[in-house]
C-alpha positions in Angstrom: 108.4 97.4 110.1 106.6 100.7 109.8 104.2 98.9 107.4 103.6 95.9 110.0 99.6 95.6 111.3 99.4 97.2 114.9 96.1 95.7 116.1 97.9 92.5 117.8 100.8 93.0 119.5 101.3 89.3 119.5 101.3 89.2 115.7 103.7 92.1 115.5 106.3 90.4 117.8 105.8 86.8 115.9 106.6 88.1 112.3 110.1 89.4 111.4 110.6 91.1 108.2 114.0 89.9 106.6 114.9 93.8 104.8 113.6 97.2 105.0 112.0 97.1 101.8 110.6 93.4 101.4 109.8 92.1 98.0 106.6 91.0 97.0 106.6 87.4 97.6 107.2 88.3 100.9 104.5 90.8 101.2 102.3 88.1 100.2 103.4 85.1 102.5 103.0 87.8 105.5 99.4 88.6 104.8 98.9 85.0 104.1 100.4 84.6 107.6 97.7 87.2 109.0 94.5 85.4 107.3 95.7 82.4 108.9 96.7 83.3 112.1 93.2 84.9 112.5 91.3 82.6 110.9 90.0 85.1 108.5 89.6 82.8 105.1 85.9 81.9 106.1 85.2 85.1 105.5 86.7 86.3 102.3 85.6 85.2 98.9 88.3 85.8 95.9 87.8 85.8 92.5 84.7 87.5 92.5 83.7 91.0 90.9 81.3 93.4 92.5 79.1 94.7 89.7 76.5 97.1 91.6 75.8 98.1 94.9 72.4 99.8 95.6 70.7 101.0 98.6 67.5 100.6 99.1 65.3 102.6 101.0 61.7 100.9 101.6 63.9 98.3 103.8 67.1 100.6 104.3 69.3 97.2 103.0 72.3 97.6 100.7 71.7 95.3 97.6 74.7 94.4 96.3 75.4 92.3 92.7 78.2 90.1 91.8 79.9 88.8 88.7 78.6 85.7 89.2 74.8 86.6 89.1 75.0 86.3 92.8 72.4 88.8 94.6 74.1 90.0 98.8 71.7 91.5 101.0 73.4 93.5 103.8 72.5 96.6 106.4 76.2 98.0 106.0 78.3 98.9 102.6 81.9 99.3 103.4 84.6 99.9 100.3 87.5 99.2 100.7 89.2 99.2 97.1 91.6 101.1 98.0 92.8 104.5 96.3 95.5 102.8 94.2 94.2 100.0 92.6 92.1 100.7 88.9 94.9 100.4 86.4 95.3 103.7 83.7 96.1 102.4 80.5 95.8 105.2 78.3 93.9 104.9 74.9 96.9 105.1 72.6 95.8 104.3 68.9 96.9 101.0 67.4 97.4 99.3 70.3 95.0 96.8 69.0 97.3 96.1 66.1 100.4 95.7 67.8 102.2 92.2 67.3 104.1 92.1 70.7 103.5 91.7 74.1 101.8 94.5 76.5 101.6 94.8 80.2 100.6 97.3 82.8 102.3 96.7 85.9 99.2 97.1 88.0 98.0 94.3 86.5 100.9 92.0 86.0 101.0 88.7 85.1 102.2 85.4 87.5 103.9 83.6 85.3 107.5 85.0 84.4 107.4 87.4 81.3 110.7 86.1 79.3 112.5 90.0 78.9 115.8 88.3 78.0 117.5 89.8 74.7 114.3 91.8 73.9 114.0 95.1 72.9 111.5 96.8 75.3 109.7 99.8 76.4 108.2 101.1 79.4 105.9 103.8 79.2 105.8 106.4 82.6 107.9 107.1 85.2 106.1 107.6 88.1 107.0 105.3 91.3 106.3 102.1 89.5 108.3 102.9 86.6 111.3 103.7 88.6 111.5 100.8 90.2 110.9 98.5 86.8 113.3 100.5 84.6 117.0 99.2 86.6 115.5 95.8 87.5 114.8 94.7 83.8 117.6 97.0 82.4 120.6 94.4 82.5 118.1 91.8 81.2 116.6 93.2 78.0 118.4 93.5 74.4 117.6 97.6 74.8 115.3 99.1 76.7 113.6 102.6 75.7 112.0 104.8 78.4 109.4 107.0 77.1 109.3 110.0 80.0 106.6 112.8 80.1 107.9 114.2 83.3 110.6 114.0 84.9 110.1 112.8 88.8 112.7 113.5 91.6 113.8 110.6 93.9 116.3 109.4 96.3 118.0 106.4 97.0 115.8 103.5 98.7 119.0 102.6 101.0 117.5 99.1 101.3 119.3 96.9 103.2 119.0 93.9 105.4 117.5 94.4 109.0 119.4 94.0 112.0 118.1 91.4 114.2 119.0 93.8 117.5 116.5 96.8 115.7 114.0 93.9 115.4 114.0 92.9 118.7 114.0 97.2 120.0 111.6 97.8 117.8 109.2 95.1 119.5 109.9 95.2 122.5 108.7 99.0 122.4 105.7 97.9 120.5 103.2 100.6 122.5 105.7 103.6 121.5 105.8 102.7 118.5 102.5 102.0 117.8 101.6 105.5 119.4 104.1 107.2 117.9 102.6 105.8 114.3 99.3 107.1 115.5 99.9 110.6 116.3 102.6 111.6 114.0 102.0 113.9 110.7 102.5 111.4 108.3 101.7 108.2 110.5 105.0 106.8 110.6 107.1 106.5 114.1 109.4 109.5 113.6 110.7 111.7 116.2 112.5 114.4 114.2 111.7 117.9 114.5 112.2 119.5 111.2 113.8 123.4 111.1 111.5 126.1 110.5 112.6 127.4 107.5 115.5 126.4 104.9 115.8 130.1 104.1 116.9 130.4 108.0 120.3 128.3 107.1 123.4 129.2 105.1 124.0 127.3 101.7 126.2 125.2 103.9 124.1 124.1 106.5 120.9 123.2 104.1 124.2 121.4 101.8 124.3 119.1 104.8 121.2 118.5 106.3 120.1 117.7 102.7 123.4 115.3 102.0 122.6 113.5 105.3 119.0 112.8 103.9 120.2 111.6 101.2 122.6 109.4 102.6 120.2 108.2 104.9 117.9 106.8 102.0 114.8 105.2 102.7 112.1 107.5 102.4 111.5 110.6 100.6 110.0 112.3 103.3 113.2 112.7 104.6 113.7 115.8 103.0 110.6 117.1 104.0 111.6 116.4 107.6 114.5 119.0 107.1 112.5 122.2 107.0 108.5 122.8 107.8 108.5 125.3 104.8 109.2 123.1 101.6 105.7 122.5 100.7 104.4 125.8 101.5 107.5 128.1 100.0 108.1 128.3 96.9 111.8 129.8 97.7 112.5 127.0 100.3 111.2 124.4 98.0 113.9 125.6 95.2 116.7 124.5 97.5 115.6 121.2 98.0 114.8 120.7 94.2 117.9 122.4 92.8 120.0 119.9 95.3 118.7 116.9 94.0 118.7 117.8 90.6 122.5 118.7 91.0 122.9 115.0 91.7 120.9 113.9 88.9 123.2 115.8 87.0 126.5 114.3 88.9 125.1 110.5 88.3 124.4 110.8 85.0 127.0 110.8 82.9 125.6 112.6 79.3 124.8 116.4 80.2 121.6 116.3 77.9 120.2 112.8 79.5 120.6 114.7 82.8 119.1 117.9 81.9 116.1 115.9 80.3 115.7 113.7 83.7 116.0 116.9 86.0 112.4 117.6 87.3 111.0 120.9 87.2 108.1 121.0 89.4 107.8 122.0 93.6 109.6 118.7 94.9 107.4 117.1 97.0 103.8 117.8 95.8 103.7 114.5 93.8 104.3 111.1 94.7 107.5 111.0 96.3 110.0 108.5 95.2 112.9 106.0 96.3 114.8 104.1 93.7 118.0 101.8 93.7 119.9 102.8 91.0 117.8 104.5 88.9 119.8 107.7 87.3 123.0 105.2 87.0 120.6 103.0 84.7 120.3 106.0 81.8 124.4 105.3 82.0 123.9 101.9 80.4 124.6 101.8 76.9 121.8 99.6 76.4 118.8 102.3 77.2 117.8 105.1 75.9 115.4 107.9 76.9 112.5 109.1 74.9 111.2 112.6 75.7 107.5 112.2 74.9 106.9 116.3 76.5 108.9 117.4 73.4 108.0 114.4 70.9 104.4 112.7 71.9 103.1 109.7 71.4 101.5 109.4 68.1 100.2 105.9 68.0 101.2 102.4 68.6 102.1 100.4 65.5 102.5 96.8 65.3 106.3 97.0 65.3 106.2 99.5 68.2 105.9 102.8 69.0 105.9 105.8 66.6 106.2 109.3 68.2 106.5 113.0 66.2 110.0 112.6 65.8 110.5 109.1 64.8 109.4 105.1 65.5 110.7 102.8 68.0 110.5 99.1 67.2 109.7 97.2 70.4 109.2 93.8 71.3 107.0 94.0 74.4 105.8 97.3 75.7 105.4 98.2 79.4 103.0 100.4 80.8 103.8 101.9 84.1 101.2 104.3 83.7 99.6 104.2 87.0 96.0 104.5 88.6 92.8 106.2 88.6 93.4 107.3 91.3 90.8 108.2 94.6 87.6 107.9 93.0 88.7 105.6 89.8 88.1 102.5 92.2 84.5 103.5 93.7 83.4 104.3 90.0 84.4 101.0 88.8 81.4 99.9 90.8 77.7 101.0 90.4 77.1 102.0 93.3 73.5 103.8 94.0 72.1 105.7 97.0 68.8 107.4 98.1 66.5 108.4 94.8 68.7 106.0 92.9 71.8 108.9 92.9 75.0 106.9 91.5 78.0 108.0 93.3 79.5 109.0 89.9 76.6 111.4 89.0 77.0 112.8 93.0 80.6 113.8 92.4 81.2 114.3 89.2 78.3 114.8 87.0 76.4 116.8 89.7 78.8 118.4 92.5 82.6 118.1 93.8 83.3 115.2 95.3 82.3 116.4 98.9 82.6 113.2 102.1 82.4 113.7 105.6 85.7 113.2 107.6 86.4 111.2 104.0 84.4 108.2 105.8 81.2 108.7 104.7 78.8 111.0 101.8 75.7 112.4 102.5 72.8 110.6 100.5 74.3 106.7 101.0 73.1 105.9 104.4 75.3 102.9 106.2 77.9 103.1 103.8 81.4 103.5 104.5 84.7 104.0 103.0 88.1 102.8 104.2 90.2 105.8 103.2 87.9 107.1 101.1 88.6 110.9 99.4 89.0 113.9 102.0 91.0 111.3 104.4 95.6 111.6 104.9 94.9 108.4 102.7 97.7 108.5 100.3 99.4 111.2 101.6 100.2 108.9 104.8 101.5 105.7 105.6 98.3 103.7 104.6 98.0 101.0 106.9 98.0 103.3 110.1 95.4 105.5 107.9 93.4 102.2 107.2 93.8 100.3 110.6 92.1 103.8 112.4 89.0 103.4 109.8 88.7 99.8 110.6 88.7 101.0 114.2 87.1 103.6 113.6 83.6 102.0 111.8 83.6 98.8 113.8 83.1 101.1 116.8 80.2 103.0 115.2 78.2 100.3 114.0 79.2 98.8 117.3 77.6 102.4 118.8 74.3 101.9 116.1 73.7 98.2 117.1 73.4 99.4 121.2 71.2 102.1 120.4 68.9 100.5 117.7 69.8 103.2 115.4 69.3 101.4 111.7 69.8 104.5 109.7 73.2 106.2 109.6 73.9 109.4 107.3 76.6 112.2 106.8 74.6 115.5 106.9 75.4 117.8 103.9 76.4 120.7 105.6 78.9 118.8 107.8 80.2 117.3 104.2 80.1 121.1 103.1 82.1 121.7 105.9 84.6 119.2 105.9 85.3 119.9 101.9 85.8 123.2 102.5 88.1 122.9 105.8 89.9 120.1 102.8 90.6 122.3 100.5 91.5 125.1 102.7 94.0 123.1 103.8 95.5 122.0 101.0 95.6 125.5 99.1 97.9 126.6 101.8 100.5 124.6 100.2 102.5 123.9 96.8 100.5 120.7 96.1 97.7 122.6 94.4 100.1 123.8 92.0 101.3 120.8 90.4 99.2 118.8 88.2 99.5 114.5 89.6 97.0 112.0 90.1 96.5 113.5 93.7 94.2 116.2 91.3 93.0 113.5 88.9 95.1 115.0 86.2 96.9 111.9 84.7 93.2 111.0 83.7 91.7 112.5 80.5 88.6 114.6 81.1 88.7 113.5 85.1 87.7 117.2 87.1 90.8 118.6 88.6 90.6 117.8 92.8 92.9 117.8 95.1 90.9 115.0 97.2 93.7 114.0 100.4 93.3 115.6 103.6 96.9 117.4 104.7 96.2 118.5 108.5 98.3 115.4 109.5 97.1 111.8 110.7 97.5 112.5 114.2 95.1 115.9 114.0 92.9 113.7 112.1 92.4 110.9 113.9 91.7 113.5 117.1 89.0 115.1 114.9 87.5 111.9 113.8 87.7 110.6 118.0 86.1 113.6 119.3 83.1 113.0 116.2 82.3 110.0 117.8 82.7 111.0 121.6 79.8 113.7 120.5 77.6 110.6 119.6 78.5 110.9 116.1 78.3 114.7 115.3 77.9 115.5 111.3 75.3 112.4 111.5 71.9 111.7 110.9 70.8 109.0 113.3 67.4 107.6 112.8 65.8 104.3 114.1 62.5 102.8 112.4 59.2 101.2 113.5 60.2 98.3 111.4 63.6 96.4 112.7 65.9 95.0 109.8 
């Protein structure tokens, strides 16, 4: 429910979800559902690849090239690629020669991959990984995990939703659409958090944090206990000593648990929800590689062959994750004024610098659907993205009434914004932990911490009152000659 669309009431009160956390079939019939309901598959085309983008300033027109030798002429650029979606597969050698089957679960196949009575392993244990390691664990012959790092997570606590919470839930559809809005982390929460978990006896945090727990669900739970865990080191080491104790109460061989038990501030990376993830490593039929201690040497064409040994596999998994933020944008060649690629801008040339993570100086009337320097990631996405939508369909609305045809983030608002970013964000612990929020699970990618952590609902008031000041951090120009 809290991932539903909010721009049509009527669409919200005509779908019902059938459990908190819905598979992926159902994901897709609901946004099926949406195209159709809105008539929206005249205007999509699928199966096509966007090669370049590049604006053009003698007619201030964005022309953009597909796969398909297909030349688009258009006055507005938006992206939305989304932050998550350029699969990392990193550049083992030998993975050429190896005779088995590979996937990356970003890219996963339709068809059913046969995992029965084969001896398998998944490489990563982010959020993905976690979720792949118990599903295919009573399936496979044995399954290997190769870990780099430890993650913390919490039980999902998915179950089946109440048709009496569906119906509250929709028939307070403003509220809860509001409450989404304006809240921290754009969900519809109304707890209050203490102050600081050094304020409470061992006892009292013992609780709080085994009623989170309990409660399942989301992550964030925990940091809905205290304000402080993400910007006190002490406070944070209550939280993350807690769950590591039950890491260490599931798991049944001490040494499995002590390799599984995270060591950095909980919190400042993806958090994470499993079902029965720690009771997998109980199996007798999985076993866990430590790749920290023993890395990855190569792939062979039996399997994989670390420092300390080789592993024979029949299919290897990647749960390696995404190129994340920028990875997306760069996929494209995209080009602005004095043919500038958006690559050489950020990463060749300066930090990767936007305005209200909207919008980047030099790439007039082009937009980015929560782009870097936005909550983003760091926020329940589709309130982050449904404000953008908003949020640029009322601009251009703004630029068509005023036959403005030139629209531009000034740099020193970018300059600004970037620094009021990272200002932000270097109050807290997240700076201190290397994730793909800072690019580090990319070789050679510049270390960034590119998500805006002022909250969405300070956010969204920041990006309202831009617009109410017709557009402040802009350049608006019109021209003799209309386009």
């Amino acid at each position: 429910m809290d991932y539903n669309f909010t721009f049509s009431e009527e669409l919200f009160k005509e779908w019902n979800w059938s459990e908190k956390f819905s598979k992926q079939s159902e994901i897709l019939e609901y946004l099926n559902y949406v195209a159709d309901r809105f008539d929206l598959r005249r205007d999509i085309q699928l199966n096509t690849q966007i090669i370049s983008a590049h604006y053009h300033e003698e007619d201030n027109r964005w022309i953009i090239q597909t796969n398909e030798d297909r030349t688009i002429s258009a006055k507005y650029f938006i992206t939305g690629v989304g932050c998550l979606s350029t699969a990392n597969i990193p550049k083992f050698k030998g993975l050429d020669r190896f005779r088995g089957e590979w996937y990356h679960t970003g890219n996963w196949p339709k068809e059913e991959v046969n995992l029965k009575r084969k001896r398998v392993g998944v490489i990563g244990t982010g959020s993905t990984g976690i979720q792949v390691i118990p599903a295919i664990a009573p399936e496979v012959d044995h399954l290997t995990v190769f870990q780099r790092t430890p993650q913390y997570s919490v039980p999902s606590g998915n179950h089946p939703y109440d048709p009496e919470y569906l119906k509250q839930v929709k028939d307070n559809f403003e509220s809860f659409k509001q409450k989404r809005r304006y809240s921290f982390g754009g969900f519809p929460n109304d707890v209050e958090a203490r102050s600081s978990a050094l304020d409470d006896t061992p006892e009292e945090r013992e609780k709080l944090y085994e009623s989170a727990w309990q409660k399942g669900g989301a992550s964030s739970f925990f940091l809905e206990t205290y304000q402080d865990l993400t910007i006190n080191p002490e406070s944070n080491e209550t939280v993350s000593e807690f769950i590591r104790n039950k890491i260490r109460g599931i798991v049944h061989d001490p040494e499995v648990a002590e390799k599984l038990c995270p060591t950095y501030y909980y919190g400042t990376k993806r958090s994470i929800q499993d079902t029965g993830y720690y009771e997998t490593f109980n199996r007798k039929n999985v076993s866990l590689a430590d790749v920290k201690t023993n890395p990855i040497v190569e792939i062979t064409p039996e399997g994989i062959r670390t420092t300390d040994g080789e592993y024979e596999l029949d299919i290897i998994i990647f749960a390696t994750g995404y190129d994340a933020m920028t990875g997306s944008l760069f996929k494209i060649d995209i080009r602005g004024k004095d043919r500038i690629s958006l690559q050489e801008k950020w990463e060749n040339g300066e930090q990767t610098k936007t305005y209200l993570g909207i919008a980047t100086s030099g790439f007039p009337n082009m937009f980015m659907i929560t782009g870097p320097e936005s909550p983003s990631v760091l926020s329940n996405v589709p309130t982050s993205i449904e404000q953008h939508v908003e949020w640029i369909s009322d601009c251009i609305k703004y630029l068509r009434e005023k036959d403005i045809d030139i629209f531009e983030a000034k740099r020193e608002a970018e300059d600004e914004w970037s620094k009021h970013c990272r200002e932000v964000a270097e109050t807290t612990l997240f700076t201190n932990t290397d994730s793909w929020y800072t690019g580090a699970n990319i070789p050679g990618k510049p270390r960034r911490f590119l998500i805006y952590l002022g909250g969405v609902g300070p956010y969204r008031e920041k990006c309202s009152e831009v617009a109410s000041q017709g557009y402040e951090g802009f350049s608006l120009q019109s021209t003799l000659k209309k386009t």
